[in-house]
C-alpha positions in Angstrom: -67.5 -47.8 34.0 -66.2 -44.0 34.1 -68.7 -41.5 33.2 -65.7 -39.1 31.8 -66.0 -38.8 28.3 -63.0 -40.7 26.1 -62.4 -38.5 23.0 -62.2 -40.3 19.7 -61.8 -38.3 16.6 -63.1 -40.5 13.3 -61.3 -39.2 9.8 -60.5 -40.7 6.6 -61.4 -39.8 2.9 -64.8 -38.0 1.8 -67.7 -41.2 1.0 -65.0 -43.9 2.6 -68.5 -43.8 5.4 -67.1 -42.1 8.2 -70.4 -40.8 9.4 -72.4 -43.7 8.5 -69.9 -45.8 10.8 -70.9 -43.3 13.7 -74.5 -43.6 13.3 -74.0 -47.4 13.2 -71.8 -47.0 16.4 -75.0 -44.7 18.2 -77.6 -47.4 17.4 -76.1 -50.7 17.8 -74.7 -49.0 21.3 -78.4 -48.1 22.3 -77.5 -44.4 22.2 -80.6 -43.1 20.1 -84.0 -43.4 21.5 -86.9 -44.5 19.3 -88.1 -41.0 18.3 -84.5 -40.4 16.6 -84.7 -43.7 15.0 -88.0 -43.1 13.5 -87.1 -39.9 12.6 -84.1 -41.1 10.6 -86.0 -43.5 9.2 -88.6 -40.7 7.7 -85.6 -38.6 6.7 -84.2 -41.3 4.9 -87.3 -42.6 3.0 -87.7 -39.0 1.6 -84.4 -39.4 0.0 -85.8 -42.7 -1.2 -83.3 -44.4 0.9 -82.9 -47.3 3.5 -81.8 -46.0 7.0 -79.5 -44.0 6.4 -76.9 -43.6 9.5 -75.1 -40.5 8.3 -77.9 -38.1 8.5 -77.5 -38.3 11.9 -74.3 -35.9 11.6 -74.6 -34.6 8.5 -77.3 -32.4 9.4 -76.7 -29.5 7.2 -78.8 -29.5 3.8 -75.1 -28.5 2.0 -74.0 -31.6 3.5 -77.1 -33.8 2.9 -77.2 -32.3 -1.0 -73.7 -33.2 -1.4 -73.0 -35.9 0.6 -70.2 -34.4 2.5 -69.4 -33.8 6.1 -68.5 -30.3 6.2 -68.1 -29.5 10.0 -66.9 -31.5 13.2 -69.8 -32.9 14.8 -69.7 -34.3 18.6 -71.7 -37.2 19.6 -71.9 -39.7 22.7 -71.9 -43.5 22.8 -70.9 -46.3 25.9 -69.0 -49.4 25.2 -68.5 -51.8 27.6 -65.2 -50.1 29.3 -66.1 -46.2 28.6 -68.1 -43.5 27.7 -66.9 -41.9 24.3 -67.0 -38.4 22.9 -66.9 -38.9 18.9 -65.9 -36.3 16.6 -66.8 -37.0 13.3 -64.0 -34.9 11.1 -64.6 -34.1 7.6 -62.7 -35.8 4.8 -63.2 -33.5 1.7 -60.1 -31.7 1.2 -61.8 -28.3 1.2 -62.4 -28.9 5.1 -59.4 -30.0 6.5 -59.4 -26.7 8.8 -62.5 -28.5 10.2 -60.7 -32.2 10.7 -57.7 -30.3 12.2 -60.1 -28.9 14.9 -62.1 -32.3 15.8 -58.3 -33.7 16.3 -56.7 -31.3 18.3 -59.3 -32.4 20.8 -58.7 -36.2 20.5 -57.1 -38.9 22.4 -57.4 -41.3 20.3 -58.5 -41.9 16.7 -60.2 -44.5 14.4 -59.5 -43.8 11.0 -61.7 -45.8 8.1 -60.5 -46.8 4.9 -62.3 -48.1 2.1 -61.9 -51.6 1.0 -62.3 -50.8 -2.4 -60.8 -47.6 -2.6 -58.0 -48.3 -0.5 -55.0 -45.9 0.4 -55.1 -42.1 -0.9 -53.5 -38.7 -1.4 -56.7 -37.7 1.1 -56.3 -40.4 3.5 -52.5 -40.0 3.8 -52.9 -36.5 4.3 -55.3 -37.5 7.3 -52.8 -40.1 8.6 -50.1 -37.6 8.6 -52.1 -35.0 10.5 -52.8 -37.4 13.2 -49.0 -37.8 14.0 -48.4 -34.1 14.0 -51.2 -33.8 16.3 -49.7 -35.8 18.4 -52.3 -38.9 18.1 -51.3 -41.8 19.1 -54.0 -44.5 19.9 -55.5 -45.6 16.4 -57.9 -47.9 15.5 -58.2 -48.7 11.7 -61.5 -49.7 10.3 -61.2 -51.2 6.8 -65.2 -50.4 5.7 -67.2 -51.7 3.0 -65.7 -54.9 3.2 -69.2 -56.4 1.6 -68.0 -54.4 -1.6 -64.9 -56.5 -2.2 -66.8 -60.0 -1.0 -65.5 -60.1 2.3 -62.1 -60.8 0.5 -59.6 -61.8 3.1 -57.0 -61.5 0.8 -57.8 -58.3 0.2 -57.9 -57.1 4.0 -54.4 -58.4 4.3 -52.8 -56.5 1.6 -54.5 -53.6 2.9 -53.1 -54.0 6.5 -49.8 -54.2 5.4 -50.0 -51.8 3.8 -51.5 -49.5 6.2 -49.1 -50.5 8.6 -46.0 -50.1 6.7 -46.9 -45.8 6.1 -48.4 -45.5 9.9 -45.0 -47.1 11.2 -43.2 -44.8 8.8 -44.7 -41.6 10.7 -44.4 -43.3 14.4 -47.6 -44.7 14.6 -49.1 -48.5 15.1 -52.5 -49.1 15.5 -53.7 -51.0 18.1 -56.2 -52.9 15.8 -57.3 -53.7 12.2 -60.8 -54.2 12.4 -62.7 -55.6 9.0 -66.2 -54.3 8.9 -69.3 -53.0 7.4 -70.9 -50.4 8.9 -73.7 -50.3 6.2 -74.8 -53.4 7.6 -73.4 -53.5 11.0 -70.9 -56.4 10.6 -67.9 -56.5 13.0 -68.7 -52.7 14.5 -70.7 -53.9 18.2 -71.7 -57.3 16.6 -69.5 -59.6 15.1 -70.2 -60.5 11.6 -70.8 -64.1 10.3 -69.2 -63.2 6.7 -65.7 -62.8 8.3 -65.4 -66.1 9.7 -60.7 -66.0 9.0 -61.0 -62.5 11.5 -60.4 -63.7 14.7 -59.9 -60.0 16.3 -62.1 -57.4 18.2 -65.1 -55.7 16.5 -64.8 -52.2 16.9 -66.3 -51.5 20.0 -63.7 -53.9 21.8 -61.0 -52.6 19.8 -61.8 -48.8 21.0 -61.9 -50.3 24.9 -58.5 -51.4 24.7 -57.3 -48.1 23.8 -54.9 -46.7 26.6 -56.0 -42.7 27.8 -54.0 -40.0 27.7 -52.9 -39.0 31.1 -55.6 -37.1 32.3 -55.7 -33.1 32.2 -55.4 -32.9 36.4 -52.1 -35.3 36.2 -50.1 -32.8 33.9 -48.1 -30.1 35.6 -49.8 -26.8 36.5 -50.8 -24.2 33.8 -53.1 -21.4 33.9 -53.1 -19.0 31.3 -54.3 -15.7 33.0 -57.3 -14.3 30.6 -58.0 -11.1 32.6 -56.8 -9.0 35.7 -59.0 -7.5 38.1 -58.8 -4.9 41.2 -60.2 -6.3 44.2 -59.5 -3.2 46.7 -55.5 -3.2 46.7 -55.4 -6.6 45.4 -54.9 -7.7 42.0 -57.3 -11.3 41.0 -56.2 -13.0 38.2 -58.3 -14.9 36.2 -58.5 -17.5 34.3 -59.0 -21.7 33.5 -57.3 -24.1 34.6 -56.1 -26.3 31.7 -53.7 -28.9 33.2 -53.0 -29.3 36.7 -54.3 -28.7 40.5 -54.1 -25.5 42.5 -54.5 -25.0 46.6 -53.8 -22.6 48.7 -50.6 -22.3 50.0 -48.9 -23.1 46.3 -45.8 -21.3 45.2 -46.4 -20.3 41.9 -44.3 -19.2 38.7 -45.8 -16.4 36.8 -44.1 -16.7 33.1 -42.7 -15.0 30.8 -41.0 -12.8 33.8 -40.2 -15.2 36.8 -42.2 -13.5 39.4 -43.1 -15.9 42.3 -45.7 -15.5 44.8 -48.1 -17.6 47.1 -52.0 -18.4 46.3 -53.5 -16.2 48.9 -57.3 -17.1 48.0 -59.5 -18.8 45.8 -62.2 -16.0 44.7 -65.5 -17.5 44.7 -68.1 -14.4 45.0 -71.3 -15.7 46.2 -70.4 -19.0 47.1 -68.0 -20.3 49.9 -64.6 -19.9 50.1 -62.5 -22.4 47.6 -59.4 -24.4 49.2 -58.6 -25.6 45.3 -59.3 -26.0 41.9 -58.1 -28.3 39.0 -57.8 -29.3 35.2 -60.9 -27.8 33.5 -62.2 -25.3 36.5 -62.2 -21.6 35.6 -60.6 -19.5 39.0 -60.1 -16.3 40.5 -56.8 -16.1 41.7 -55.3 -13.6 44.5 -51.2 -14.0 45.4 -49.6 -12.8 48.6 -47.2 -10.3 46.7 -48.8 -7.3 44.4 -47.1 -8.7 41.1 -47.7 -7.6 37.6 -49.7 -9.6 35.6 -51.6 -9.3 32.6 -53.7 -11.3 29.9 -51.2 -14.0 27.7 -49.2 -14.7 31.1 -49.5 -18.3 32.5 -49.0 -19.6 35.8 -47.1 -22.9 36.9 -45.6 -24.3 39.6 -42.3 -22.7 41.2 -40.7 -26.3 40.6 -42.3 -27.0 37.2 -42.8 -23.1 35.0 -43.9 -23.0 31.6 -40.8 -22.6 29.0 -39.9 -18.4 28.5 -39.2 -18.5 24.3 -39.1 -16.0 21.5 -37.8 -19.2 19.8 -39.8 -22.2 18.4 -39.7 -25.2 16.1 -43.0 -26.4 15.2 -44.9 -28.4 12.8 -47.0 -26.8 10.7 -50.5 -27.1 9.1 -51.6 -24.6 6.5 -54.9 -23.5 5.7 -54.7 -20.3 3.7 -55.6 -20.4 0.1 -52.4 -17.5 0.4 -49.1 -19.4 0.7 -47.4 -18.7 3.8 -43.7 -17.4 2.6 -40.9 -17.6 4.6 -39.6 -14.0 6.3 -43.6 -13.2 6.5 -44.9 -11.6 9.8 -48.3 -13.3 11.8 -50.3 -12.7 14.0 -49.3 -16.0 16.9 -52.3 -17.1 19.2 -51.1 -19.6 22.0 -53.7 -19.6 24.8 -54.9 -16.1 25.9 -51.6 -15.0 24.4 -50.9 -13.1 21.4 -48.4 -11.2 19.7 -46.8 -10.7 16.3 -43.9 -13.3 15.0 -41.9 -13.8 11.9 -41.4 -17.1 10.0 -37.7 -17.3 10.1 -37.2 -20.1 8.0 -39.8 -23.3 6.4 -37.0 -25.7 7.1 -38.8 -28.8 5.3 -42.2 -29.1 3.4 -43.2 -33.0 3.7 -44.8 -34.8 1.1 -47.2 -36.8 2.9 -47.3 -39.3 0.0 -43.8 -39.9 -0.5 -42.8 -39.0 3.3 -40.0 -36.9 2.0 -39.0 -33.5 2.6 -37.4 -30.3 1.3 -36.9 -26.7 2.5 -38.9 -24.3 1.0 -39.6 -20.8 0.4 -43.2 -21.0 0.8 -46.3 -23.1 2.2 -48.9 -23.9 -0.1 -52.5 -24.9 0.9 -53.1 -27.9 2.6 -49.4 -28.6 3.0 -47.1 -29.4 6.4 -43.9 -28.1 7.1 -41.6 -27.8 9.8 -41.1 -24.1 10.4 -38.9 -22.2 12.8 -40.7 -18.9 14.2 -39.7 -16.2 16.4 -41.7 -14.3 18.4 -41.5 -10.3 19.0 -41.8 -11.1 22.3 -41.0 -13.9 24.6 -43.8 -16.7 25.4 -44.7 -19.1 27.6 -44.7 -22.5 26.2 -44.7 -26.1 26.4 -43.2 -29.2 23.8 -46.3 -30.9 22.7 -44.8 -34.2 23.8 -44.9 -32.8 27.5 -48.1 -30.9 27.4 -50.6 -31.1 24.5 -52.8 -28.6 25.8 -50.0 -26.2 26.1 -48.0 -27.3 23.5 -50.1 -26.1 20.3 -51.4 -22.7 18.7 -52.6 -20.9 15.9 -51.4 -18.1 13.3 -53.6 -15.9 12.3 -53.7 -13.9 9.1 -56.1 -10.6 8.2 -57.9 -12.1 11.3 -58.7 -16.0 10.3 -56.9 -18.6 11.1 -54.4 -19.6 8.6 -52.7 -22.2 10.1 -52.1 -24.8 13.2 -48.9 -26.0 15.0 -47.4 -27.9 17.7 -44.2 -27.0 19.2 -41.4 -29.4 18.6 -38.8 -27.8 20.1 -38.1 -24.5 21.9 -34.9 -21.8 22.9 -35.5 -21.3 26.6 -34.8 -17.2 26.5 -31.8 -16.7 27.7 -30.5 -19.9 27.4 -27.2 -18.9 25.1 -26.7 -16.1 27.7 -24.4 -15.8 30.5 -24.8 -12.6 33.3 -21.8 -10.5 33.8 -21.8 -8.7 37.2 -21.7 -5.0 37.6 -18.2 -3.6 38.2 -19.5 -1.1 40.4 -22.2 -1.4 43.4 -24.8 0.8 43.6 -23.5 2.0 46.7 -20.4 2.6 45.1 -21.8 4.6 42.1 -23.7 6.4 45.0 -20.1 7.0 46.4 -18.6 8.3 43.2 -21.9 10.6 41.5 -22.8 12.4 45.3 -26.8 10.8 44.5 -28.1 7.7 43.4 -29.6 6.7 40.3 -32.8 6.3 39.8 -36.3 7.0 37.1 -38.9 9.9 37.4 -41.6 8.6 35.1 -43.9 11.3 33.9 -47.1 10.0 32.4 -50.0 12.1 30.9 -52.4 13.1 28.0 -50.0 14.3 25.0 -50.0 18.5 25.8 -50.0 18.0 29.7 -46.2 19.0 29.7 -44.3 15.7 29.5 -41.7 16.8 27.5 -41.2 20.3 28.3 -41.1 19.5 32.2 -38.5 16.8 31.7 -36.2 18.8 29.5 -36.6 21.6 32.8 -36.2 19.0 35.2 -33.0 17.5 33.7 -31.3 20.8 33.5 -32.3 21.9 37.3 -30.7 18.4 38.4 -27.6 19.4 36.6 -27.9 22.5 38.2 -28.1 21.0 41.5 -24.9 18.6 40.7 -27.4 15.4 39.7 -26.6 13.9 36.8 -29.9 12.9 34.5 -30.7 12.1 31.1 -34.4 12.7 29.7 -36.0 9.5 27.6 -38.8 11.6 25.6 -41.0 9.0 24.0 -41.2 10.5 20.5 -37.0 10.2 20.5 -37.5 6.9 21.1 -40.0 6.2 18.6 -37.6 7.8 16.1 -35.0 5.6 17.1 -34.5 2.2 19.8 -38.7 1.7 19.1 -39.6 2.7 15.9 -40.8 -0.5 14.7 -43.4 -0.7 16.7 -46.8 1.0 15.9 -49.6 1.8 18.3 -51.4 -1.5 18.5 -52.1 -3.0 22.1 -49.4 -5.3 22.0 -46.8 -2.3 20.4 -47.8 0.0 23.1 -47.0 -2.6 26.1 -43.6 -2.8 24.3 -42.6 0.4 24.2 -43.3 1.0 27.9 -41.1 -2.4 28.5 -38.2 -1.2 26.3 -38.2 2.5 28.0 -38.2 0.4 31.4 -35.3 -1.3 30.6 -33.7 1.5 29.1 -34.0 3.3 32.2 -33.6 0.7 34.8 -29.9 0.4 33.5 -29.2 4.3 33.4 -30.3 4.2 36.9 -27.8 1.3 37.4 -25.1 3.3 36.1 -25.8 5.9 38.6 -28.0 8.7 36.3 -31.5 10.0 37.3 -33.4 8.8 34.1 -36.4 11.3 33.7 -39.1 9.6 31.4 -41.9 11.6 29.4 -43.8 8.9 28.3 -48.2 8.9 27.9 -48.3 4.9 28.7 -51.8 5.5 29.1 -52.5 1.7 30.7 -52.0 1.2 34.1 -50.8 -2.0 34.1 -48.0 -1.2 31.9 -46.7 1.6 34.4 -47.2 -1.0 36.9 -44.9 -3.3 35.1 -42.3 -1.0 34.4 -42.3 0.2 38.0 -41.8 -3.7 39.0 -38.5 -3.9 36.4 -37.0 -0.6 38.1 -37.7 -1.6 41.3 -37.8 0.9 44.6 -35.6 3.5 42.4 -38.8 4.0 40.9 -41.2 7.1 41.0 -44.6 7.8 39.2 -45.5 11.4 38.4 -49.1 12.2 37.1 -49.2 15.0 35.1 -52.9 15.6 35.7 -54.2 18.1 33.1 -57.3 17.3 31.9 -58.6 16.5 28.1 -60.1 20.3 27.6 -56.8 21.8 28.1 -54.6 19.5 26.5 -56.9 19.9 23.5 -56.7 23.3 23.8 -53.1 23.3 23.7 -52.3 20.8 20.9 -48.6 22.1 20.8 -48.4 19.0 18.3 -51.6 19.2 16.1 -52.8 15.7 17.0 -55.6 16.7 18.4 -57.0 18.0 15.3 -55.9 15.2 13.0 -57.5 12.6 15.6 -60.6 14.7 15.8 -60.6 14.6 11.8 -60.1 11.1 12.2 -57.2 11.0 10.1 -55.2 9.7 13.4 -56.5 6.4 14.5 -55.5 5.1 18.4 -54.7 8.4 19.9 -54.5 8.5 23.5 -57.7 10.3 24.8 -59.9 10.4 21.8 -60.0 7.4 19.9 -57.9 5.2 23.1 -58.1 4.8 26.2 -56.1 7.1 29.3 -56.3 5.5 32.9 -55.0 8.0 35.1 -52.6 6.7 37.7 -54.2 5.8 41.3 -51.4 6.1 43.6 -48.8 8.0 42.0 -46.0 9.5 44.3 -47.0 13.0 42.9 -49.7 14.6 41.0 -49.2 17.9 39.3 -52.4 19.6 37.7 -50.5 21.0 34.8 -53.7 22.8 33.9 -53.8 24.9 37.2 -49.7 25.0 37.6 -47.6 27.1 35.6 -44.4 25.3 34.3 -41.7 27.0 36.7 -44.2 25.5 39.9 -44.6 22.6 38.1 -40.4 22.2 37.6 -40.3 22.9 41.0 -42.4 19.9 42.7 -40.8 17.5 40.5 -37.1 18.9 41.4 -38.1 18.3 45.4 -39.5 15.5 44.5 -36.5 14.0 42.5 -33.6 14.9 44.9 -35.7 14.1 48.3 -35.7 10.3 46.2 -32.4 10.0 45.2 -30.1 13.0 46.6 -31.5 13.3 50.0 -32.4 16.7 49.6 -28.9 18.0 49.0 -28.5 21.5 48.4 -32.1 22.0 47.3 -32.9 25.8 46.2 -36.0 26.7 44.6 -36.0 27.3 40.9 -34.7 30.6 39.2 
């Protein structure tokens, strides 16, 4: 018998006794010991009841006052094939976020129905989660069977009907169990009231249920949750959550394409690791210094995540707020995050009627199939080929508003076709007299970005170079000005001005960048899009005299604090650690200053021609 842990998630409608079924489950399996039981037993004469099963999850006084299930409990019981992992989900409609949690983790599910009661709004709402969660394996326990006498007319009409709305969305379960977890009839013992039900009880039934391939037998993907330094090397970090990694492995790192080799397995006090798989958080060094930061993942060379700014999913939402179409989120998938619009709520489904209808808005509680497009590009999976990569969250005010699974998704790029450059960089070479290329100045706001680019551009003219100067508050005002100063917004500002100047320096120009992009790993990703055209220049004049300057006011507005993120007071600066020059614009006056960068930029990309030191 395998001692990994099958997860089974129970739902169904509030009171149809999905928690007393579980405590039913635990002691007819042999899963409490005797203190528990006598516990329960105590608990349950308080209450001036017989043993009562369901206080063994509900064990939160709202829950025991009200006789709800609130939250997703997790409990353990053995059948005769498996160990299980039962997650008792709440049924009351007020705590579907909660069901929609216990599922998401689930392989399979056994959903309970009440004879009496029979089919609901709530039920079929629960039902039609399952199948966009991607559930397939289900077990239906008609309970309370004792309520309608054990009627096996009864049970049939229920079963076909059950059937008929779980074949409508995809599903069949495996089994139709008749049973009575009150009393224990037809869950691990088979009942002697049922004598016309010839199937399983609901132990066997659950056996039968086929896993999920495991975690470790799904393609590679490890969604990198930090970047360290480890002397000159970079270690990314990070679990595992489908997959196997060695040594040796060529490896993907998406969105961006970069490829390198598992150098090492980091494993700080321990010896050295050879691999790691599904479940296993690792420390990661490649053989080639790439760029990598947190919301990255990393797959196979053969078998990458999907790049999209695209998706199609179905959606869940939770917000007492509708979601309304055109409306801008907050997207959580892994470690990733970024901002993304609703482009359109192509069909709301009525999970009673199973029809549906585009919409303008998402109301409470409701599913839709949405279409959303992220500010910038992911790396994803379809939920039918990954699960664990296939599903994420919006967020809203910062709570979770909603759930999805991706259904479909536009590989970036993939309506895009590559037209070659007329010209060869050689050839532009041939044509200008110097090549193209980017001098990326980077400091505290004051240290002389923008006043030593504008000088610098002019000298190269000077000297027969032609250069253009990308000031970062011109491109605020202009290509970037929708984006604002949060984490996310900063990292794509520095992409967009690498872009920008990786194709002037393509056409031949010397692109001269005043820029702050305080992070490190931001210049480090720009440098990788330019390429060896690039060259880092640190204008290294420190806080005190950039304060002192304030040629802008900032300063003074961030020290009032009516200027929130600014670069040095209220966020961060990491001054570069190998830049190809450092000027100490505190120390230097502006005509030395103009004239390290001119030797520098024509040395790079004029070789030195006709250098003369500045008028």
């Amino acid at each position: 018998m395998s001692d990994v842990s099958f997860p089974v998630v129970i739902v169904g409608h509030v009171d149809h006794g999905k928690s007393t079924l579980v405590g039913r489950l635990l002691h007819d399996t042999g899963a409490l010991p005797p203190a528990r039981i006598a516990a329960l037993r105590e608990q349950s004469a308080k209450r001036g009841l017989d043993l009562e099963f369901s206080f063994l999850l509900d064990s939160l006084q709202l829950e025991r006052d009200q006789g709800i299930t609130v939250d997703a409990a997790q409990v353990w019981f053995r059948g005769a094939a498996r160990r299980y992992a039962v997650l008792d989900a709440p049924g009351h409609a007020e705590f579907l976020r909660n069901m929609v949690t216990g599922a998401a983790q689930a392989e399979a599910a056994v959903l309970v129905l009440d004879a009496e009661q029979g089919l609901g709004e709530q039920t079929r709402r629960h039902v039609y989660l399952l199948s966009v969660l991607g559930v397939s394996g289900v077990v239906v326990a008609v309970n309370k069977m004792d309520r309608v006498g054990w009627s096996q007319e009864r049970f049939l009409a229920l079963e076909a009907e059950l059937r008929g709305y779980l074949s409508s969305l995809g599903l069949a379960p495996t089994h139709v169990v008749p049973l009575s977890a009150r009393h224990g009839q037809n869950v691990v013992e088979r009942g002697a009231d049922s004598p016309w039900y010839e199937g399983p009880t609901l132990i066997e039934a659950l056996d039968t249920l086929p896993p999920r391939p495991r975690p470790t037998e799904l393609p590679l993907r490890l969604p990198v949750q930090d970047v360290y330094r480890l002397g000159d090397r970079r270690v990314l970090v990070g679990r595992i959550e489908t997959g196997r990694l060695a040594l040796g492995d060529e490896l993907r790192l998406s969105p961006g394409g970069r490829q390198a080799r598992v150098l090492s397995l980091e494993n700080w006090g321990g010896p050295p690791r050879e691999a790691a798989e599904a479940g296993e958080s690792v420390a990661v060094v490649l053989d080639r210094d790439v760029f990598a930061e947190r919301g990255q993942v990393l797959g196979t060379a053969e078998n990458p995540s999907i790049e999209s700014h695209a998706l199609t999913v179905r959606l869940f939402w939770l917000d007492p707020e509708p979601l309304r179409q055109g409306e801008r989120l907050t997207l959580r998938h892994g470690t990733a995050e970024t901002r993304a619009a609703v482009e359109a709520i192509e069909a709301v489904i009525d999970v009673d009627a199973l029809t549906s209808a585009p919409a303008s808005q998402l109301e409470r509680n409701m599913v839709a199939r949405a279409r959303l497009r992220a500010r910038r590009p992911l790396a994803l999976d379809a939920h039918g080929t990954n699960p664990r990569t296939g599903r994420g969250v919006l967020v809203r005010n910062h709570r979770i508003v909603g759930g999805f699974v991706v259904e479909h998704l536009e590989p970036a790029g993939s309506n895009l076709t590559a037209v070659a450059a007329p010209l060869s960089a050689e050839e532009r070479a041939r044509a200008n007299g110097h090549r193209g290329g980017v001098i990326w100045l980077t400091g505290l706001s004051g240290s002389g970005k923008s006043t030593l680019g504008t000088r610098l551009v002019r000298e190269l003219a000077n000297h027969g170079v032609q250069a253009t100067l990308l000031d970062g508050d011109n491109l605020r005002g202009g290509l970037n000005r929708d984006l604002g100063f949060r984490a996310e917004d900063r990292a794509e500002n520095v992409r967009r001005t690498a872009e920008v100047s990786a194709l002037l320096a393509d056409a031949g120009l010397v692109a001269v960048v005043a820029l702050i992009s305080p992070l490190a790993a931001h210049r480090a990703q720009a440098r990788e899009t330019v390429g060896e055209r690039f060259r880092e220049v640190y204008l290294a004049a420190d806080l005190a005299t950039c304060e002192g300057r304030d040629p802008k006011g900032l300063y003074r507005r961030a020290r009032e604090d009516r200027l929130a993120d600014f670069t040095g007071i209220s966020a961060p600066y990491e001054a570069p650690q190998a830049a190809d020059l450092v000027l100490d614009t505190g120390r230097l006056n502006e005509h030395e200053s103009t004239e390290g960068l001119l030797r520098l930029a024509l040395q790079a990309f004029a070789q030195g021609r006709g250098y003369r030191q500045v008028a």
